[in-house]
C-alpha positions as CSV (number, residue, x, y, z in Angstrom):
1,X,-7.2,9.4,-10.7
2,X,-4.8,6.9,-9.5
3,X,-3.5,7.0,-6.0
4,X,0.2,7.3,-5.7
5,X,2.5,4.9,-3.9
6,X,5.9,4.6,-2.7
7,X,7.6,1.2,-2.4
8,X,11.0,0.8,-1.1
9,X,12.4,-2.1,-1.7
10,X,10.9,-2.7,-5.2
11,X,13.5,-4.5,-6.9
12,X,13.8,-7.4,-4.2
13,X,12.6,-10.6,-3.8
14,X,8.6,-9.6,-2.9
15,X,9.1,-6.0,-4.3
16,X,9.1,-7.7,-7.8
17,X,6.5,-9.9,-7.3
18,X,4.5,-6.9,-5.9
19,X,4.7,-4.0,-8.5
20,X,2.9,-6.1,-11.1
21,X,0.2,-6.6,-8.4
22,X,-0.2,-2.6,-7.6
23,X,0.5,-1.6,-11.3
24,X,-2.4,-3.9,-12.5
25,X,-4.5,-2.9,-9.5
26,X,-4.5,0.6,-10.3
27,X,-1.9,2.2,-8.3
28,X,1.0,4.6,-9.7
29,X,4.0,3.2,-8.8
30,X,7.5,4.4,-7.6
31,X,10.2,2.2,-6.6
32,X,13.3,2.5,-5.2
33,X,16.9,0.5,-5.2
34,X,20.2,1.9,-4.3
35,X,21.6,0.4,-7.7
36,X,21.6,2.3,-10.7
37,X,21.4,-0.9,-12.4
38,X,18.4,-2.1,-11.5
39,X,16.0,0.7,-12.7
40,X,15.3,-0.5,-16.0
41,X,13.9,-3.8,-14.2
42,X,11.8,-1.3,-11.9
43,X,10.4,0.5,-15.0
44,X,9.5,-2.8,-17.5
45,X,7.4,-4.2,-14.4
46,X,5.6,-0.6,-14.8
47,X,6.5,1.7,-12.0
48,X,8.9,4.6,-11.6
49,X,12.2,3.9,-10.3
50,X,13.4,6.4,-7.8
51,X,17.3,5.8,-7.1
52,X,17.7,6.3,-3.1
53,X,19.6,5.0,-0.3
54,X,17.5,4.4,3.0
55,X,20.3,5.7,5.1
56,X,20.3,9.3,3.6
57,X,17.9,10.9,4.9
58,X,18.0,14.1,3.5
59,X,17.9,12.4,0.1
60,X,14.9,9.7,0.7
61,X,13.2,13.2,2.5
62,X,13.4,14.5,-0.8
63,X,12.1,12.5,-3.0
64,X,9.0,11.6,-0.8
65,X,8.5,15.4,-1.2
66,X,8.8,15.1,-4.8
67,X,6.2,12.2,-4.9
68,X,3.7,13.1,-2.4
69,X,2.6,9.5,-2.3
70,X,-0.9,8.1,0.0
71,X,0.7,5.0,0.6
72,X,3.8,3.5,1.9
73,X,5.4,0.8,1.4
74,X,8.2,-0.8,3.2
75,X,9.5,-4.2,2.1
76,X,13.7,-3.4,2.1
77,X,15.6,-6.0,3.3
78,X,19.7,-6.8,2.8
79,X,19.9,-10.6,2.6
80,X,23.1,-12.7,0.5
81,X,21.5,-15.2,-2.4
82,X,19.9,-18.2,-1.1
83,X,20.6,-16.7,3.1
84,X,24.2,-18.0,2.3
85,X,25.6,-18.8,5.8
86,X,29.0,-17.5,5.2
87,X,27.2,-14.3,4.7
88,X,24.4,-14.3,7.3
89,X,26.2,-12.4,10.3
90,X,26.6,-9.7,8.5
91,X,23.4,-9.3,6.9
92,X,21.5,-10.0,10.3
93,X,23.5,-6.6,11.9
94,X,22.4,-4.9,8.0
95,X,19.3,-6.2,7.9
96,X,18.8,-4.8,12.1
97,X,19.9,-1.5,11.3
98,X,17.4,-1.4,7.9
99,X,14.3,-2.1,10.6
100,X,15.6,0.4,12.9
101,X,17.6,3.1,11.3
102,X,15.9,2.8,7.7
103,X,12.0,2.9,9.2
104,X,12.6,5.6,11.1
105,X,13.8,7.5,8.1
106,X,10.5,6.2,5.8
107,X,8.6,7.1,8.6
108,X,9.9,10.5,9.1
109,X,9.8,11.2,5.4
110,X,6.3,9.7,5.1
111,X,5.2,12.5,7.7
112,X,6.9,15.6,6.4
113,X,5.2,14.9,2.8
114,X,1.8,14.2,4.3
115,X,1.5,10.7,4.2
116,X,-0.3,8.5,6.8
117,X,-0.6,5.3,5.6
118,X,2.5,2.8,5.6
119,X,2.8,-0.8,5.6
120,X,5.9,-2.5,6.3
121,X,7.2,-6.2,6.0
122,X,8.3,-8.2,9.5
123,X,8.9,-11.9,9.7
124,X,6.7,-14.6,11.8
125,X,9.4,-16.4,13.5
126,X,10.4,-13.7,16.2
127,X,8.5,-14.7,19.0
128,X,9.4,-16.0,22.4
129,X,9.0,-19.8,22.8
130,X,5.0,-20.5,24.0
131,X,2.0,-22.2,22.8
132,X,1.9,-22.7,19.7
133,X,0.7,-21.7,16.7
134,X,1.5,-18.2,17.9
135,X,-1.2,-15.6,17.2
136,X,-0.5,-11.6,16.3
137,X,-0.5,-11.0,20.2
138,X,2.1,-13.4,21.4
139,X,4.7,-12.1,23.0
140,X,8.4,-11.5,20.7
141,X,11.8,-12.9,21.8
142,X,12.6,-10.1,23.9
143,X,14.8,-12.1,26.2
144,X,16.8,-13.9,23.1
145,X,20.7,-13.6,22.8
146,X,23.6,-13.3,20.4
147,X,22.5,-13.1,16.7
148,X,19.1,-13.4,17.8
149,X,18.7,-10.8,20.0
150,X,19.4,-8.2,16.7
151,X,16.9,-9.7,14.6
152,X,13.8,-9.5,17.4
153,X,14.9,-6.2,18.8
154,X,15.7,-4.6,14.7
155,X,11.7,-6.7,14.1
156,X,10.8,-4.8,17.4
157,X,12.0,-1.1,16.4
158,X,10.5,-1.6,13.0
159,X,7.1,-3.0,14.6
160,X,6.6,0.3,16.9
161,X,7.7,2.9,14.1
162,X,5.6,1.4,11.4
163,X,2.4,1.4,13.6
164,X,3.2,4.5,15.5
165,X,0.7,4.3,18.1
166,X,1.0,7.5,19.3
167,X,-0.4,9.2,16.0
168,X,-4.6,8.9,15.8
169,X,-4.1,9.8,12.4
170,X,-1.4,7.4,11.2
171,X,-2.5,4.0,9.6
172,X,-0.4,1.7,10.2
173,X,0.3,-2.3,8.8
174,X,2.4,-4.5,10.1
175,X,3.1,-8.1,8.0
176,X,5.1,-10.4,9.7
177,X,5.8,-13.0,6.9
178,X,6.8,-16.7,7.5
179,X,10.0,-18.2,5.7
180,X,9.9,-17.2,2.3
181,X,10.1,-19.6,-1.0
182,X,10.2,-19.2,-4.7
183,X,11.2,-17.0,-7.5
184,X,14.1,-15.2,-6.1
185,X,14.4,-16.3,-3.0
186,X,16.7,-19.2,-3.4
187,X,14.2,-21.6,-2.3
188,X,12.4,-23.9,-4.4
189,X,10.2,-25.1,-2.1
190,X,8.6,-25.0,1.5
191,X,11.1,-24.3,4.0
192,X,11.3,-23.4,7.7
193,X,8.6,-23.8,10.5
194,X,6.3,-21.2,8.7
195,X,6.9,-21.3,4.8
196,X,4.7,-18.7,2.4
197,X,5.1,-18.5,-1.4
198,X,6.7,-14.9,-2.4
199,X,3.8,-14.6,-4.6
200,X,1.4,-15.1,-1.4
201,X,3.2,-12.2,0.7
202,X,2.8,-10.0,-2.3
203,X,-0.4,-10.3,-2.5
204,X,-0.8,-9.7,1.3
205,X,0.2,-6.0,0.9
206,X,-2.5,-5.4,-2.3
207,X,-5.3,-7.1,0.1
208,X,-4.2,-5.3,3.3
209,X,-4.3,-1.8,1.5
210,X,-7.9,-3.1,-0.1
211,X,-9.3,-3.6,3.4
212,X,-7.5,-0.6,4.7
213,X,-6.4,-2.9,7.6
214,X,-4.3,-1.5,10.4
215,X,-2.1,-3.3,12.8
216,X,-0.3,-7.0,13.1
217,X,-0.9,-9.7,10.8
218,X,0.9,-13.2,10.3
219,X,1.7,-13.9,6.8
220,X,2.0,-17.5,7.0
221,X,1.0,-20.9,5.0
222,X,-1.5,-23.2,6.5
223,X,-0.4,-25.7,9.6
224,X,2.4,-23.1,10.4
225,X,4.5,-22.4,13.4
226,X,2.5,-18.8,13.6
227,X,-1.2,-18.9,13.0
228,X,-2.6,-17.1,9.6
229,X,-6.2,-17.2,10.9
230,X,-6.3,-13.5,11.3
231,X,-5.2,-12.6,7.8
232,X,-7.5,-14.9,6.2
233,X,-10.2,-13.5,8.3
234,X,-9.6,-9.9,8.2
235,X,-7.5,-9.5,4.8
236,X,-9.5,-12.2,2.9
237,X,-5.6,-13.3,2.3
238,X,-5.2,-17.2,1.2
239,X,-1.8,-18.8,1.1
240,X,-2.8,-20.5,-2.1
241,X,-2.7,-17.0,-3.9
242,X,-0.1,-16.8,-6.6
243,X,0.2,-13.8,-9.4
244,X,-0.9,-15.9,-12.6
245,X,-3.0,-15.9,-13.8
246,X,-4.8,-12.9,-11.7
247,X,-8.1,-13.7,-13.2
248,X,-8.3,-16.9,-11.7
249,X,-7.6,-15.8,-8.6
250,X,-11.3,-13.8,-8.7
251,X,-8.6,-10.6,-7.1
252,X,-8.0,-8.9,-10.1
């Protein structure tokens, strides 16, 4: 019997990179989008699309009712093609409010149907300036300013419902990826002080639930800005990892 799992966020950049991943590793599937549009792409990769907006509660309640899934998955973001500047202020209050606001509704859903263990995607360049290459227990930006100060304190909300400390019971996985490139991202190639392929944080989620690892974890490629040493060590995660072809890889 396959164990059931709830990805939000499965039509975006590492949602579509992941289903294939959880689909071929044995996992039924059910992905949401807001669009309409977009289930038909959910369903050809080969899970279930569920049509749900974060921000309703009631509705998002609902549906993890319906589903009753063992995992959670949390990998919405609201980012413009390519992080189009002209765009970017108001995706960074959107994007804010979907750490804050959103988690707290995933987690609160994730509860009432039952569900302890969630993993949710954070990024790997919200810490405070330091020694470098920052590890899983430096400190966060806390202290930053202006556009800034939203990201780190939306990254901060997210961090602290996702692991929800005050739970014994809840398992919680936090995976602060590095500056994302390739299909569907809008970049090509390496970018940023702490690049990782789209394909590589995908497969960070199928290795973290494999290992049934809780807590931080920096998603990173080698010689970053924020160290990867723990992820390697603990997930068995390499930034090398791609989806094809999976028996190459020695994951499948």
């Amino acid at each position: 019997m396959s164990t059931t799992l709830f990805l939000a966020g499965a039509a975006g950049a590492i949602g579509s990179a992941l289903v294939p991943l959880l689909v071929d590793s044995g996992y039924t599937v059910y992905g949401t989008t807001r669009k309409r549009e977009r289930a038909g792409e959910i369903e050809a990769m080969g899970a279930q699309p569920v049509i749900v907006d974060v921000f309703d509660a009631t509705a998002l309640a609902r549906e993890m009712q319906r589903i009753a899934p063992a995992i959670v998955v949390h990998q919405l973001t609201d980012l413009p093609p390519g992080l189009d500047p002209a765009r970017m202020a108001d995706a960074v209050t959107r994007n804010a409010r979907i750490r804050d606001e959103g988690t707290a509704n995933l987690v609160a859903a994730a509860r009432a149907a039952g569900c302890r263990r969630f993993i949710a995607q954070s990024i790997a360049w919200a810490y405070a300036s330091g020694p470098t290459p920052h590890v899983e227990t430096s400190p966060l930006d806390l202290g930053a300013e202006g556009a800034r100060a939203i990201t780190v304190y939306g990254v901060a909300a997210l961090e602290a419902r996702a692991l929800n400390e005050a739970d014994p019971r809840w398992k919680g996985a936090v995976l602060r990826y590095g500056n994302l490139y390739g299909p569907r991202t809008g970049f090509d190639e390496p970018t940023g002080a702490s690049p990782v392929h789209v394909e590589a944080a995908a497969w960070a989620v199928v290795l973290a639930l494999r290992s049934e690892a809780t807590g931080v974890f920096n998603i990173t490629g080698n010689g970053a800005l924020a160290s990867n040493e723990k992820a390697k060590r603990v997930l068995g995660w390499d930034p090398a990892l791609r989806l094809a072809p999976l028996i190459d890889s020695g994951l499948e």
